[in-house]
N, C-alpha and C positions, 0 to 999 in steps of 0.2 A: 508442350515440351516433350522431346524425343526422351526414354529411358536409359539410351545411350547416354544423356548429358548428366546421369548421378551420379552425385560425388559423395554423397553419405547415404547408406542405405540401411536400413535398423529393421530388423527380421524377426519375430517373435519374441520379444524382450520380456522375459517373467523378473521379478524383484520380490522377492518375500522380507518381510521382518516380523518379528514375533510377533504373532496375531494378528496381522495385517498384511493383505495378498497388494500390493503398492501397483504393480506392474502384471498385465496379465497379456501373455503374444503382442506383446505392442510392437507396430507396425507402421513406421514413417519414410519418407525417402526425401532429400533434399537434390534439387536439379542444378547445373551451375547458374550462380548470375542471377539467383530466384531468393525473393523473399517469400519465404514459408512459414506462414503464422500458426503456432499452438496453442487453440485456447480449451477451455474448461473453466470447472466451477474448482475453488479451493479443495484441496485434496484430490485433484483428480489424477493426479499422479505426471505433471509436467515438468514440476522441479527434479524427481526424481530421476526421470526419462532424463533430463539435459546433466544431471551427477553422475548416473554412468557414461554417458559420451564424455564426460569429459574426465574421468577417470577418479571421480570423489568416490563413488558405490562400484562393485562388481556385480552383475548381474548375474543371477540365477540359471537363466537359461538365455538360448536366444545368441544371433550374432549380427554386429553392426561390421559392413564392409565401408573402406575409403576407397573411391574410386575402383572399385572392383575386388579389391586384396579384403583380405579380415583383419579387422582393428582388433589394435589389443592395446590396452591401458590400464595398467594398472593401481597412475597415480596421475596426479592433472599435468604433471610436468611431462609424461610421454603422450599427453592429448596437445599438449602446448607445439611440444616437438614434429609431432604429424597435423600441425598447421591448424587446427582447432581452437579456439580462445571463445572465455567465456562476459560476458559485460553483464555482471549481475545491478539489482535494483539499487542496493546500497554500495558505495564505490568503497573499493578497498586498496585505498591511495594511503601513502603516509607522510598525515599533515604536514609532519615538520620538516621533510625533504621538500627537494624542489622537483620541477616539472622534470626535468632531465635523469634524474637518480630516479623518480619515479618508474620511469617510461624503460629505463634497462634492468629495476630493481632484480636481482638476481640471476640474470642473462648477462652483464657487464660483457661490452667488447673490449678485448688486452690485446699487447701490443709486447713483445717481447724486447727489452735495449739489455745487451750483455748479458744471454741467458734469463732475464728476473719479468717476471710476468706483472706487470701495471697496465691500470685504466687506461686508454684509448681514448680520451674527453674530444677530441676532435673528429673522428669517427664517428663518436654516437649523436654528437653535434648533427654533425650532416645527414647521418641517418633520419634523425628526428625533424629536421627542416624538413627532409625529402616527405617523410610521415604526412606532417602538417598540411605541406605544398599538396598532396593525394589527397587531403579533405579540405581542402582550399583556405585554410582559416591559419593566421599569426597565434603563435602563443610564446610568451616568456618564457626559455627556458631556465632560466633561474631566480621565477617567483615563486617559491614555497607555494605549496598545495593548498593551504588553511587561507591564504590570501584569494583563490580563486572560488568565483561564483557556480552555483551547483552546476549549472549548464555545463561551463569548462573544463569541469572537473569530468563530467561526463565524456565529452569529448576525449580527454586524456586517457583516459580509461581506452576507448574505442583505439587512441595511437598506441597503446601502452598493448593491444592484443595485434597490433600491425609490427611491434618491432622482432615480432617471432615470426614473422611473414606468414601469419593465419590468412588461409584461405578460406576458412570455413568462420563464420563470429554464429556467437548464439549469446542474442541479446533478452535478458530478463527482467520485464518490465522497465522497461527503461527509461521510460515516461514520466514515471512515477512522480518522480519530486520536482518536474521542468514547469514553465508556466507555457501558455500556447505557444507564446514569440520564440520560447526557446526550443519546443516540439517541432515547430517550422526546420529549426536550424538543425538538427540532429535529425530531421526526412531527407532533408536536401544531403544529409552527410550520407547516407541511406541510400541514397539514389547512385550521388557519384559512385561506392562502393560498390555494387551491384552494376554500375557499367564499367567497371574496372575485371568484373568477374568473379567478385566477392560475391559466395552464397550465405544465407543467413537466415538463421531460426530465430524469428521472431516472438516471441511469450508476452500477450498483454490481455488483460481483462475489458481493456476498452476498445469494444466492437466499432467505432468508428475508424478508428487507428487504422487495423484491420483491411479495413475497405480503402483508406487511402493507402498505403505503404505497402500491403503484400500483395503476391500473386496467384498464390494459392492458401487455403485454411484447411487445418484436420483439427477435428475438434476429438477430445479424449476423453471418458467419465468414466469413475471407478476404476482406475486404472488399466481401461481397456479401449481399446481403438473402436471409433464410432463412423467416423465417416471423411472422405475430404473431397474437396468441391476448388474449381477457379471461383478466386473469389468475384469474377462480374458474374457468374453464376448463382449466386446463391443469393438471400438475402439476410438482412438482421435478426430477423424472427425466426427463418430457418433454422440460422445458427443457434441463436437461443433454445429454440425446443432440442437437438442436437445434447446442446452442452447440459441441459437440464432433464434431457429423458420425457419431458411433456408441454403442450405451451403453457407459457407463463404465466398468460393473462394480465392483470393490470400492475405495472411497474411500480404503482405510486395511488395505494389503495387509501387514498383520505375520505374521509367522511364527515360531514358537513355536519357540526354538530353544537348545542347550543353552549354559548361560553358563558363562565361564572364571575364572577367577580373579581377586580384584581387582588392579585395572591402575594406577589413579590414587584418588589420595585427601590429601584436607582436615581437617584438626584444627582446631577451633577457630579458622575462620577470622575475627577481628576485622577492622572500619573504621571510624574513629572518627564514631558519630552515621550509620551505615547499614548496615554489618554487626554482629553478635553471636553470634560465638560458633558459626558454623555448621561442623557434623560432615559431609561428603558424601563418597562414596564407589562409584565406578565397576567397573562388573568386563567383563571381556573380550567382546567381542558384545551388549554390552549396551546399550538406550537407556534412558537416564534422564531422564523428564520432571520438570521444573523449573514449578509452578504458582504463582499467588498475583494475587491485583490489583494495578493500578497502584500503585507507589509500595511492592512490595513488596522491594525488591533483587535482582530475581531477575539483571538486565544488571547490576547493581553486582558479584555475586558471580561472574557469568560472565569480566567484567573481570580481577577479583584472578586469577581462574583462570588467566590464561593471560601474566599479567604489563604487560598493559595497564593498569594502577592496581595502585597499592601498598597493600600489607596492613600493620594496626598491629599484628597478632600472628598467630601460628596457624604453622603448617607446611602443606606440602603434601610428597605421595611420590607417586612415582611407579615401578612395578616393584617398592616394596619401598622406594626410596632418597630420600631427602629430598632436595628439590631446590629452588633461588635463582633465583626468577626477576627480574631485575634488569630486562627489558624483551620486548617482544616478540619479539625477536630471538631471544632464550635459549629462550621456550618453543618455537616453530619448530623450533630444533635439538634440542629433544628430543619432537620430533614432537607439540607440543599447539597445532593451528590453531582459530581463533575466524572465524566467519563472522556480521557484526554485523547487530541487527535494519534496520538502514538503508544500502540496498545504496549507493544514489543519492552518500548525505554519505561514510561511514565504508568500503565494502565496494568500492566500483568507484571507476575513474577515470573519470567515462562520456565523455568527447570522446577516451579514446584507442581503440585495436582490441580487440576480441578477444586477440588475441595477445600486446596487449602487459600485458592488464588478468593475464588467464591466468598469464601466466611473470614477471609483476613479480616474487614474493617470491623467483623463484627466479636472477634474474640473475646472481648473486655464484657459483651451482652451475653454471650452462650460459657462462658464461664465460671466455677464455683469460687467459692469463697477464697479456696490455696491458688486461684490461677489455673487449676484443672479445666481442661477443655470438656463441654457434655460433646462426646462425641454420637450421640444418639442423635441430639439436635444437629451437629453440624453435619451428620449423615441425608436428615430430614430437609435440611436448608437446600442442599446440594442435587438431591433427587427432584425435589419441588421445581425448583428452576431450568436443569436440565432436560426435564419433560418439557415445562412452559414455553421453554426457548426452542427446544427443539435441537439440541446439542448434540452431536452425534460424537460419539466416544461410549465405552466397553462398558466405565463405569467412573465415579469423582476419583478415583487413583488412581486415573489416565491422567501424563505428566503433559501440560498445556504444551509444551512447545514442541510436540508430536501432533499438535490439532493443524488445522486448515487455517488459513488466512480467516478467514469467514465462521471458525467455528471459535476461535480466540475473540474475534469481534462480540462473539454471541455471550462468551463468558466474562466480558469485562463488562457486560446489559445487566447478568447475570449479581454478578458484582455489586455493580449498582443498584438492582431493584433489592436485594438481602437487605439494604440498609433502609428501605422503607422510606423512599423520598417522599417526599411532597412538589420537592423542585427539581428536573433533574436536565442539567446541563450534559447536550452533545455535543463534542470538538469532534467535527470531519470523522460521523459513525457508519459509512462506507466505504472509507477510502482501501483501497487494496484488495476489498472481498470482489467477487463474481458477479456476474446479474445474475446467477440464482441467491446466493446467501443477501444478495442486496434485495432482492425481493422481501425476503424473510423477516430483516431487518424491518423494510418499509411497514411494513405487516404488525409489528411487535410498537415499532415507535406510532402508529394509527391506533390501536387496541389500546396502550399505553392513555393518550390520550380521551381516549372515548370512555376510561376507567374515569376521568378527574383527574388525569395528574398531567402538569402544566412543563412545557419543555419548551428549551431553549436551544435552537438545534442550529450549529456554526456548520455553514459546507463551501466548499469552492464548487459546488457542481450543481449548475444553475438549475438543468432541470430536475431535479434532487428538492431543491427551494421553493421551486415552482409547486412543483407537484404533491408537497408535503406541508406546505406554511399556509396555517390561516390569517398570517399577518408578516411582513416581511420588514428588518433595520437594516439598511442601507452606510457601511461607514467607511470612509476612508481618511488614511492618516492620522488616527487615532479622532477621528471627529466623525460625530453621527450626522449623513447627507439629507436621513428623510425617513418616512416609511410609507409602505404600500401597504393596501387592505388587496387583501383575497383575489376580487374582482380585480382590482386593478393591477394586479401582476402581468410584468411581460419580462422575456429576460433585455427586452431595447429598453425598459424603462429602467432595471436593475442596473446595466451597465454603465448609461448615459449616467445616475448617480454615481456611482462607484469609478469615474473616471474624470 
């Protein structure tokens, strides 16, 4: 592509915030009609880059031109205005409107009768047909939001940054929460927009994506421009060492190791209308991968597990000894921690520290007699971990939701190992980090194991399951299909179960 066809061009972009250089001469250029994919490891400064284009941060230094002129934005509604819209991971639709109020929320077309300025509903009717009709797809406009499935909603989003007639979309992560059928259908929506002439910056962690859907990659770390490449030029690994500064080496460092006895276990775990009847059972050293598609129970059964949701029947033992779990609290004390797929809502407090996300569950143990915190030990707790983990931050008084995708993952492991499990349930423990932090991760739950301690590890990411399970349950519809030993893993045999 000619350098004549840029339509967004970003020139030495520095970003400082207090004690952290974010942005250092960053240097991107978007072409028309081109998908340009930005990836990186968590923190590498992507989100940052896409908050000043669209006018959430001011940059430091550095100038981004539109089609030749110098942009200036200095709030997202003058990036909206100069045709730029942004389609972040989590949709910021409002459930209890509907598609149509969505889609013009605060742009509203009027129509002036005797002076007095009112809605337009017929107008933005048509507008919105004409939207839809441009991504080929029907949608209600006056089904409420919260009635529509994630995909849709997606889609909505993507018309919702077309009713400001964005020529420019920058899509973040956008995959995230789809299932593949519906990845399919939001490419296809990708494609037509990019033969329409729509350019777009694409942001995903998932290098396959990447390789189908863009046309060129700059890959970014430590807030600094590394390299960009056509992507039939390049390869997976390339990029990898790129985004990571060395290669990788093994994705899925398991070690083959001898297992103990069993430690925990489920009879006939019932829940009325989502579990049935599920047999599982854990042994010393062991990881046990939990598969199945959406909507199979796989976090429903994680839940009962550990006394976060209650069971209509069944037993659990642990050691050998039946045990009541009455709440989270009780599993805890008998060492069964649950690490939830969603660090953000359920796993972290993210506006507090480090330190204090780390030693919450343990306050009631590092505690004196009045309720006084030993802040010496919860000093020691926090230092101990964040070395083991490998947490990057200043010091436990760096506030979490300043950390990385990937390094929040690390603190909510972090979290979990303070409380000294024995049993320790994963719900989906890389969803969202980078293949570098996901390495890391790999690395920690391998070590983990090779320590004695026995894990239960829930993933939608087969080779994630593959590559990390000495024993793999199979369930779908709240009912368990089967299980695989080790050797016998393949992801034809995972799926053929699980569908």
């Amino acid at each position: 592509m000619e350098e004549t066809n840029c339509v967004l061009d970003i020139q030495n972009i520095t970003k400082r915030f207090p004690g952290v250089l974010a942005l250092n001469n960053m240097c991107v250029s978007l072409h028309e009609g081109e998908v340009h994919a930005i990836c990186g490891e968590n923190g590498a400064g992507k989100s940052t880059l896409m908050k000043i284009i669209t006018g959430v941060y001011m940059q430091d230094e550095g100038e981004i031109y539109l089609r030749g002129n110098l942009l200036k934005v200095k709030k997202p509604s003058d990036a909206y205005d100069q045709g730029i819209a942004i389609i972040f991971q989590e949709t910021s639709l409002f459930p209890e409107l509907t598609v149509l109020e969505n889609l013009f929320m605060g742009h509203e077309l009027k129509k002036k009768i005797a002076g007095i300025g009112i809605l337009d509903y017929p107008a933005m009717r048509k507008k919105a047909y004409s939207i839809f009709d441009r991504l080929g797809m029907k949608v209600d406009l006056d089904k409420t939001v919260n009635s529509l499935g994630v995909a849709t909603k997606q889609m909505v989003e993507i018309a919702k940054a077309l009713t400001f007639d964005s020529s420019i979309l920058i899509l973040d992560e956008p995959t995230a929460a789809l299932t593949s059928r519906e990845v399919t259908t939001l490419f296809d929506t990708i494609k037509k927009l990019k033969s329409q002439g729509v350019s777009m910056l694409y942001i995903s962690h998932r290098l396959e994506e990447i390789f189908t859907i863009a046309d060129r990659v700059s890959v970014i770390r430590d807030g600094e421009y590394v390299n960009t490449s056509i992507v039939a030029d390049v390869t997976k690994e390339k990029l990898v060492e790129w985004m990571v500064g060395r290669a990788l080496g093994n994705l899925y460092p398991k070690e083959n190791i001898t297992l103990g006895g069993v430690v925990f276990e489920g009879k006939g775990i019932e829940q009325d209308g989502v579990l049935h009847g599920i047999d599982i059972s854990l042994r010393k050293g062991e990881i046990l991968g939990v598969a199945g598609l959406a909507g199979a129970g796989r976090t429903e059964l994680a839940l009962t597990l550990c006394g976060l949701a209650k069971p209509d029947g069944g037993q659990l033992f642990l050691e050998g000894k039946e045990i009541k779990l009455e709440n989270y609290r009780d599993a805890l004390e008998l060492g069964i921690v649950y690490i939830s797929e969603d660090r953000q809502k359920f796993g972290l407090v993210i506006d507090m520290t480090l330190k204090e996300n780390i030693t919450l569950p343990l306050l009631y143990r590092i505690s004196g007699a009045f309720g006084i915190i030993d802040r010496r030990q919860e000093n020691a707790i926090t230092k101990q971990y964040m070395k083991s983990l490998s947490i990057k931050a200043p010091d436990g008084d760096f506030r979490t939701d300043n950390l990385s995708g990937g390094n929040q993952q690390k603190v909510s492991v972090a979290k979990a190992l303070a409380a000294k499990p024995k049993i320790l349930i994963l719900d989906e423990p890389t969803r969202g980090v980078d293949v570098g932090a996901k390495a890391e991760i790999h690395h920690i739950i391998g070590n983990l194991a090779k320590e004695g301690l026995s894990i239960i590890m829930i993933s939608s990411d087969l080779p994630e399951v593959l590559g990390m399970s000495d024993r793999v349950l199979v369930m779908k519809f709240g009912e368990k299909k089967g299980e695989l030993m080790r050797d016998e893993l393949s992801q034809e045999k995972i799926l053929l179960m699980a569908l």
